[in-house]
C-alpha positions as CSV (number, residue, x, y, z in Angstrom):
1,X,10.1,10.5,-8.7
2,X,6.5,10.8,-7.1
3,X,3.8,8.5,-7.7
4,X,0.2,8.2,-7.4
5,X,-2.8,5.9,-7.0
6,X,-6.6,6.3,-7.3
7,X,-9.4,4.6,-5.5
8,X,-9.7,1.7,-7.8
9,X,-7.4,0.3,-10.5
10,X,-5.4,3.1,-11.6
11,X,-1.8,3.6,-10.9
12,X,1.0,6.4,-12.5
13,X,4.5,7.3,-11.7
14,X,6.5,10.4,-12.8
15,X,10.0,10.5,-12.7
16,X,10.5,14.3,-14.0
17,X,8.6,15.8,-10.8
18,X,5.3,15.2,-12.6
19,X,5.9,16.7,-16.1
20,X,4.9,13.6,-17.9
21,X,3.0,10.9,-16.4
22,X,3.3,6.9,-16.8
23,X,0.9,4.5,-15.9
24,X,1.9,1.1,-13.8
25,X,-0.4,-1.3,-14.7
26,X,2.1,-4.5,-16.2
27,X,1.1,-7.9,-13.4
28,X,-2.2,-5.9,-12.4
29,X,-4.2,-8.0,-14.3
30,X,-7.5,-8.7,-12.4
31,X,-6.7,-12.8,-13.4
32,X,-3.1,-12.6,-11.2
33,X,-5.5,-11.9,-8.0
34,X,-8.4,-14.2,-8.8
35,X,-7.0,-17.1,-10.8
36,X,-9.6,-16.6,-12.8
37,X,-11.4,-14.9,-16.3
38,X,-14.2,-14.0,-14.3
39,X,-14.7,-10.5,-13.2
40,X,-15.4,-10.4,-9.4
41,X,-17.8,-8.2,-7.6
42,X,-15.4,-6.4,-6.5
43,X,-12.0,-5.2,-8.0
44,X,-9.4,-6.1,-6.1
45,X,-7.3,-3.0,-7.2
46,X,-8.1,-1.0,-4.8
47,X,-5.7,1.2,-3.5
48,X,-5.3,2.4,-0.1
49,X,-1.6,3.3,0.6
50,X,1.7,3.5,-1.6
51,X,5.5,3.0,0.0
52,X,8.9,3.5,-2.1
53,X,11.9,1.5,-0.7
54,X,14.0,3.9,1.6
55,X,17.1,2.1,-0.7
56,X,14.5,3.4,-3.7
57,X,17.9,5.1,-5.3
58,X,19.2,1.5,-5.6
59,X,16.9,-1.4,-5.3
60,X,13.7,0.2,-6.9
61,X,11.0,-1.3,-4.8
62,X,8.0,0.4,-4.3
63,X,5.0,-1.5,-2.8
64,X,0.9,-1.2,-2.9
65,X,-1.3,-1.8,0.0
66,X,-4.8,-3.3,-1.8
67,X,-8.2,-4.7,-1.2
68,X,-8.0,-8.2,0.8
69,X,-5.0,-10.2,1.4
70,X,-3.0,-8.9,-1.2
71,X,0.1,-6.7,-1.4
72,X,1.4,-5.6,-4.7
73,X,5.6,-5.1,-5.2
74,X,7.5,-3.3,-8.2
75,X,11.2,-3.8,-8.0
76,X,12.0,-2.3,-11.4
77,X,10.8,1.3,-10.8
78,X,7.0,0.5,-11.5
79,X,7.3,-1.3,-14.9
80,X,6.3,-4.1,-13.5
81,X,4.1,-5.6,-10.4
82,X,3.8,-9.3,-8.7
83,X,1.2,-9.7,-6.6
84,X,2.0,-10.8,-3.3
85,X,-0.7,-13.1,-1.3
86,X,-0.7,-12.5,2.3
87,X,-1.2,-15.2,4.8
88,X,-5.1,-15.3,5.3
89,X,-6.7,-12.9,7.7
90,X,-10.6,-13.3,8.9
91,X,-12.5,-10.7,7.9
92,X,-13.2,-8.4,4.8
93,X,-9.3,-6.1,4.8
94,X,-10.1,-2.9,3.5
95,X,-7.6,0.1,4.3
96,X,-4.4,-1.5,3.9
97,X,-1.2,0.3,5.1
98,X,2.1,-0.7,4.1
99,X,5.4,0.6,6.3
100,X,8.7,0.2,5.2
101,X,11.4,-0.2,7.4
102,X,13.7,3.1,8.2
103,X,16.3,0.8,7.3
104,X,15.4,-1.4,5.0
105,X,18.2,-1.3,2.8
106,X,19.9,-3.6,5.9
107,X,16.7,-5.4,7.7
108,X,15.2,-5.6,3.9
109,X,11.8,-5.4,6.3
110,X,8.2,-4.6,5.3
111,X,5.3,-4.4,7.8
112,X,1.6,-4.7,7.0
113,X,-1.2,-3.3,8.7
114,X,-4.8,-4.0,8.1
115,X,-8.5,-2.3,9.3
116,X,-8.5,-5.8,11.0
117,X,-6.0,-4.5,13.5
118,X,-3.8,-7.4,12.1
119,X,0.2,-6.8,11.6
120,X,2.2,-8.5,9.0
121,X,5.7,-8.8,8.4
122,X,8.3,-9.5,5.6
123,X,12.3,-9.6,6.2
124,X,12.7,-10.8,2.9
125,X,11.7,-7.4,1.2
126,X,8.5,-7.9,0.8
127,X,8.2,-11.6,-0.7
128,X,6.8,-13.5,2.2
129,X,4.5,-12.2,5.2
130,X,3.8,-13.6,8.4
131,X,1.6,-12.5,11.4
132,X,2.9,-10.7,14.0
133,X,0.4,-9.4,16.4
134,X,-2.9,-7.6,16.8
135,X,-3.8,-3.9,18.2
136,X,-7.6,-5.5,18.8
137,X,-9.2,-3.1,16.6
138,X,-9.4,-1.6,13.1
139,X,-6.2,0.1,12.6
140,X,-7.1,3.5,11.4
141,X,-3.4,5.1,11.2
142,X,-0.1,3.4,12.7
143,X,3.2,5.2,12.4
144,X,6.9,3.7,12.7
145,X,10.2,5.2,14.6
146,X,12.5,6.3,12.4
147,X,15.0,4.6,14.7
148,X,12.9,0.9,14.6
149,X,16.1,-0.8,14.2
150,X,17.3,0.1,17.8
151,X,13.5,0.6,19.4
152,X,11.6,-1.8,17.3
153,X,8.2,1.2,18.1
154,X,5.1,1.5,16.5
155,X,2.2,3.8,17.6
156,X,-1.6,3.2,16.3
157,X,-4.6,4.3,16.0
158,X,-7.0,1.6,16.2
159,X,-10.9,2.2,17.5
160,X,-10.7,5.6,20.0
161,X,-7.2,4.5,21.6
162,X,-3.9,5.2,20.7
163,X,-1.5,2.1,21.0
164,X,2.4,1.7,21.3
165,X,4.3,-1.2,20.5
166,X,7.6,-1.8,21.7
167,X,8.8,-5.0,20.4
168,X,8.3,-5.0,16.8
169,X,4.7,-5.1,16.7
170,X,3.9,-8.3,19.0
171,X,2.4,-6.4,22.2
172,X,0.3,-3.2,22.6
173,X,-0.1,-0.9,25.3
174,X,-2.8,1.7,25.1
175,X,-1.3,5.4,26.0
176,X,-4.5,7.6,24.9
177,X,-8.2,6.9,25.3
178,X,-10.6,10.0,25.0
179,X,-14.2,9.7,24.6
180,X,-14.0,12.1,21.3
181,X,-12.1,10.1,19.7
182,X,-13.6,8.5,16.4
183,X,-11.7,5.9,14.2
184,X,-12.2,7.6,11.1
185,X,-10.6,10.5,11.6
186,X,-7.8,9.4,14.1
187,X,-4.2,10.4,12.6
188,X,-1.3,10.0,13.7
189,X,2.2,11.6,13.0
190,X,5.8,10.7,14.1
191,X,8.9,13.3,13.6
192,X,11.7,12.1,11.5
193,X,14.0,12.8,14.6
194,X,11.6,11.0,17.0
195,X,15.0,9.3,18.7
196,X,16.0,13.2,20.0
197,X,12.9,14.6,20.5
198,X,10.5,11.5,21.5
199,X,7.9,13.9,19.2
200,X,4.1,12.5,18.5
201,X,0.9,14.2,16.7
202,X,-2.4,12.8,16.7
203,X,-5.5,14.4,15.3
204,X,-9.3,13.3,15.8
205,X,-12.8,14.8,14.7
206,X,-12.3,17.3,17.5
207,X,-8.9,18.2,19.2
208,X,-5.2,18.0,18.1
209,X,-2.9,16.6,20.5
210,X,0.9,16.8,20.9
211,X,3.5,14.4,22.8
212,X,6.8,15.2,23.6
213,X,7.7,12.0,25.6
214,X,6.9,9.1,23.3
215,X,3.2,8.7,24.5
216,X,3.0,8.6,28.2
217,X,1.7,12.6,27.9
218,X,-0.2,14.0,25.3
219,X,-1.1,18.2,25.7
220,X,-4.3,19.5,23.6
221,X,-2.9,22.4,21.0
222,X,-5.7,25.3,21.5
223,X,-8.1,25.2,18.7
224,X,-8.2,28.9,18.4
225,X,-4.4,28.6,17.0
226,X,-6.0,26.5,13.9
227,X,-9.1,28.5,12.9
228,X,-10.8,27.6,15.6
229,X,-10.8,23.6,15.6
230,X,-12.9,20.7,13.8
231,X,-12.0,17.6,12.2
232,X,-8.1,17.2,11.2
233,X,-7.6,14.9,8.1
234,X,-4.2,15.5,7.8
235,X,-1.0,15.7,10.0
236,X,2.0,16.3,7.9
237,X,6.1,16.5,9.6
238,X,8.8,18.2,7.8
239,X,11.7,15.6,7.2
240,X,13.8,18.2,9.2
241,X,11.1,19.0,12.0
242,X,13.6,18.9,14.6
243,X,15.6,22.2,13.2
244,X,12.6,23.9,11.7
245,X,9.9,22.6,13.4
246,X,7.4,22.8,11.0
247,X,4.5,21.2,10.2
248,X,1.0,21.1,8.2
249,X,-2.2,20.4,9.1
250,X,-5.8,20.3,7.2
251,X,-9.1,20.9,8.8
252,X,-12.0,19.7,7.3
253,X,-13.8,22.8,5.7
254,X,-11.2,25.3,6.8
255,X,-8.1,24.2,3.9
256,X,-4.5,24.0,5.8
257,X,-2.9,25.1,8.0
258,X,1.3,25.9,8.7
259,X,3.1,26.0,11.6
260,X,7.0,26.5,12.1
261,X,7.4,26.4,15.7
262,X,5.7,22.7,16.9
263,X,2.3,23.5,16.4
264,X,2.4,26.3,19.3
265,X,0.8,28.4,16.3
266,X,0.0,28.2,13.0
267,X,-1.1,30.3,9.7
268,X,-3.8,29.6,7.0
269,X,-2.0,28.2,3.7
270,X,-3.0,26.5,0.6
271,X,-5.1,28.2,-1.7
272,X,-5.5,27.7,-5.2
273,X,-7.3,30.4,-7.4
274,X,-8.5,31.9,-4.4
275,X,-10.3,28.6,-3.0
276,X,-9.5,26.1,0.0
277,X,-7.6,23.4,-1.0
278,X,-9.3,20.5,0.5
279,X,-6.4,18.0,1.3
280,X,-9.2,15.7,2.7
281,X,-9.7,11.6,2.1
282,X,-12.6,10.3,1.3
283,X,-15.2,10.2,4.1
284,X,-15.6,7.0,6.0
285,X,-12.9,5.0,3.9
286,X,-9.8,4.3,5.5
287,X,-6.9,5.9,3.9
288,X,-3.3,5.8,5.0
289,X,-1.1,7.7,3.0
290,X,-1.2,11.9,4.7
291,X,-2.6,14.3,2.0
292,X,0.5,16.2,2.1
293,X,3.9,15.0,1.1
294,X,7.2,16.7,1.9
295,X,10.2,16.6,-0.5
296,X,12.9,14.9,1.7
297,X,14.5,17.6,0.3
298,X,12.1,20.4,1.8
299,X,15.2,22.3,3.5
300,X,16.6,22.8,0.3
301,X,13.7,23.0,-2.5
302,X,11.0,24.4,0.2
303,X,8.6,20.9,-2.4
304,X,5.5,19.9,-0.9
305,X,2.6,17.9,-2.5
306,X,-0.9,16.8,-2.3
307,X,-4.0,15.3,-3.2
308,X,-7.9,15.7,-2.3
309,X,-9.3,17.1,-5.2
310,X,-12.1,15.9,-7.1
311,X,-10.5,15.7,-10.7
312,X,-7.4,13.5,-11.7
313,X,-5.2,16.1,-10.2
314,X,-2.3,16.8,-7.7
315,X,-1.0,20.0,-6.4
316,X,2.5,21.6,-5.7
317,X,3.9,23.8,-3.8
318,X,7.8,24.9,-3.8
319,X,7.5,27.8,-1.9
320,X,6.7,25.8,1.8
321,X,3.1,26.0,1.0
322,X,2.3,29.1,0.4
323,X,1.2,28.6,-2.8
324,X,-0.1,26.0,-5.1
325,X,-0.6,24.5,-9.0
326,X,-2.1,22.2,-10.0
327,X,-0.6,19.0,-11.8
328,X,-3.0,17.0,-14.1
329,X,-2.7,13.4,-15.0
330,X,-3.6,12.3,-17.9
331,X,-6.0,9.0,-17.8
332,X,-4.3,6.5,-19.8
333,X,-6.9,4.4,-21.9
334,X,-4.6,0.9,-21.1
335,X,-6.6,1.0,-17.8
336,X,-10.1,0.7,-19.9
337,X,-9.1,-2.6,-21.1
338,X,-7.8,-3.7,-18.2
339,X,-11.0,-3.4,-16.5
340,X,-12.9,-5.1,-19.0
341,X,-10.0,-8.0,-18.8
342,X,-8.4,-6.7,-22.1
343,X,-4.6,-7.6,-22.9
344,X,-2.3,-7.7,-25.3
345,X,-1.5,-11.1,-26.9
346,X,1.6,-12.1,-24.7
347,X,0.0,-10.9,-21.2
348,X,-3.8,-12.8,-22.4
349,X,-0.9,-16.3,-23.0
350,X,0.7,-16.0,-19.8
351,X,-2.7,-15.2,-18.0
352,X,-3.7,-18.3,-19.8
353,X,-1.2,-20.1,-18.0
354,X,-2.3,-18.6,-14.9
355,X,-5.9,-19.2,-14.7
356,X,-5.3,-23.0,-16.4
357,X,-2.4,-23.9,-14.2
358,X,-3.9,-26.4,-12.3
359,X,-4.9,-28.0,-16.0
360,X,-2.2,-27.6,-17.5
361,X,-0.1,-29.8,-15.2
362,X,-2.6,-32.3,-15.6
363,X,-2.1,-32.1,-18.9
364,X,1.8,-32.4,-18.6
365,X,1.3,-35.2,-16.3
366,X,-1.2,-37.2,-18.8
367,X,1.3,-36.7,-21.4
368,X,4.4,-37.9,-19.5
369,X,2.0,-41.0,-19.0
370,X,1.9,-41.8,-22.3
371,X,5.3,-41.1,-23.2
372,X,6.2,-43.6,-20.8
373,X,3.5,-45.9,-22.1
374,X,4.7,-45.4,-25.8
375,X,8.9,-46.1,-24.5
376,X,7.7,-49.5,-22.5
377,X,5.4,-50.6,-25.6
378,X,8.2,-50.7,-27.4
379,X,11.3,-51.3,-25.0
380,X,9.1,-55.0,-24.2
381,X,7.6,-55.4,-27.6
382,X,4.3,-55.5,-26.6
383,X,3.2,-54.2,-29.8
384,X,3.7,-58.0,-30.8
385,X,1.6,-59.2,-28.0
386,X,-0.7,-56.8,-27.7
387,X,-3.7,-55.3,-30.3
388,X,-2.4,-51.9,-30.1
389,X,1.5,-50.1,-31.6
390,X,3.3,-47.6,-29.9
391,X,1.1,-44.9,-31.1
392,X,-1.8,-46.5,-29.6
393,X,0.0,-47.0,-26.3
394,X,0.7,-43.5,-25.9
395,X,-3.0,-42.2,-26.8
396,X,-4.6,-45.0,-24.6
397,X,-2.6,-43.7,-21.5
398,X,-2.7,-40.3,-22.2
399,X,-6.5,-40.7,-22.3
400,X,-7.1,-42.7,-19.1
401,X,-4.4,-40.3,-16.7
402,X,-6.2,-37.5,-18.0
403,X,-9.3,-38.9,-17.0
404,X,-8.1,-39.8,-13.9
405,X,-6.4,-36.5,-12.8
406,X,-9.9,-34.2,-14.3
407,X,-11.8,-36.3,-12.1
408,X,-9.7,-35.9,-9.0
């Protein structure tokens, strides 16, 4: 299973390793973030990172880091999505990043960081945030220790530092500040056996650095060794870095680059029909997910992915990247209509319930009114006394809590 996400609105999982393509697009509806039928300046469907449940195999949770204070959640494999309203942050949140607990299937913990330099956190897998700390800046990459459950770490990027937190999030110490540092291009990247080998990355516009003892000192790998320096967009860890210590990087301009002993040295990989694969974001957006994607399989099926061209494609790799096709997806038309807040009769009724709520209770309330209004004219026999029946009961209280409650 591999799935993707575009800048705005569009969403597709494959569960065949990318032969045929679905889209995810069921609770996306524009109307389940607003409340409302009209279209807002800007879509809130904007994607900016994508998480699977480590317990994907049994719980299938995957989660969506979007514009604002919204997260979106899929616990049936992507069929469907509830949106999930985080507790309000100050600010315009752009360049959500979601992190999933390494072990989620016990903690059932999700962490949410923002370009605020806000963190979030759910221990009810996903349902229900609440604030945890602040780095100070905008957060522009922030890792978590595969062994969180025993060190509770988190390093970020946020401004021209590098930050560690050791209790979960709450308190940050800065480990790295260099003066070439820029918070668009810093990235970071943790080995999946950081509890043996204490094993950091962090790239900038300039220099690639490398830590070997959790933060406290970072060594500058020679530029010379990566085609000769510049800006690195990507940092990418094998799931088994400790036994084959290898690793990808991508240099803007120069396509990526392979190294199987720690980034001591690396070779030029990743071409497809003779050109540079870019592997590169999209300049001056914040972006969280890495451009390349192991298999967490990669010691068997040697799988790698990635993403940065300009058409609606991907590329593989299952020879440890040292060569590449290209996987199309095919646009799916439902995401035309639901741009233009087009649905299907059943979704356009229960977004009607939605975006009415608030009347519709009113409604139910008026009602009940006169129901009770129609049971006491005739429990008393007021009809007797009175100019009005029952009938008339019920319409005159209906009318007048109605009023009431529309006015309020």
């Amino acid at each position: 299973t591999l799935a993707v996400v575009n800048y705005v609105g569009e969403a597709y999982i494959t569960r065949d390793a990318g032969k045929t393509w679905q889209p995810m697009y069921k609770g996306m509806e524009i109307p389940r973030f607003t409340k409302s039928w009209q279209k807002p300046k800007d879509d809130p469907r904007r994607f900016f990172d994508i998480a699977f449940s480590g317990n994907y195999s049994e719980d299938g949770q995957i989660f969506l880091g979007t514009l604002r204070d919204y997260l979106l959640k899929s616990s049936d494999r992507g069929e469907n999505w509830q949106v999930i309203h985080l507790p309000k942050s100050p600010g315009y949140i752009r360049g959500n990043m979601v992190l999933v607990s390494p072990n989620f299937a016990v903690d059932g913990t999700v962490f949410f960081a923002t370009n605020r330099g806000h963190l979030y956190e759910s221990r009810d897998e996903g349902n229900k945030f609440s604030f945890v700390g602040e780095v100070g800046k905008p957060i522009s990459s922030i890792v978590i220790s595969p062994n969180f459950a025993n060190d509770y770490t988190f390093y970020a990027a946020s401004g021209e530092k590098i930050y560690k937190s050791s209790d979960g999030g709450q308190t940050w110490k800065n480990i790295i500040d260099k003066p070439d540092f820029n918070e668009f291009w810093l990235k970071l990247a943790i080995s999946s056996q950081y509890s043996e080998d204490n094993t950091i990355f962090a790239g900038t516009d300039l220099h690639f650095y490398k830590s070997e003892d959790g933060g406290d000192v970072w060594r500058e790998l020679p530029p010379a060794n990566y085609g000769g320096g510049g800006i690195v967009e990507t940092i990418a860890m094998s799931p088994n870095y400790l036994q084959d210590q290898t690793l990808f990087v991508s240099i803007k301009g120069k396509g990526a680059w392979k190294s199987i002993d720690g980034g001591e040295s690396f070779t030029p990989v990743g071409k497809l029909d003779n050109y540079l694969l870019p592997f590169s974001h999209l300049n001056g957006v914040h972006s969280a997910p890495s451009t390349i994607q192991f298999s967490p399989a990669y010691d068997e099926d040697n799988t790698l992915y990635g993403f940065g061209l300009p058409q609606a494609s991907i590329v593989r790799s299952t020879d440890g990247g040292e060569t590449w096709q290209a996987i199309d997806i095919p646009p799916a038309a439902i995401f035309t209509n639901y741009k233009n807040n087009q649905y299907d009769l059943l979704t356009t009724i229960s977004l009607h319930f939605l975006v009415y709520r608030v009347l519709f209770v009113k409604f139910i309330l008026a009602a009940t009114a006169g129901v009770i209004g129609y049971w006491l004219t005739g429990k008393l026999k007021l009809d007797k006394l009175l100019l009005f029946n029952q009938i008339a009961s019920f319409a005159i209280c209906f009318a007048l809590v109605l009023f009431i409650l529309v006015k309020l």
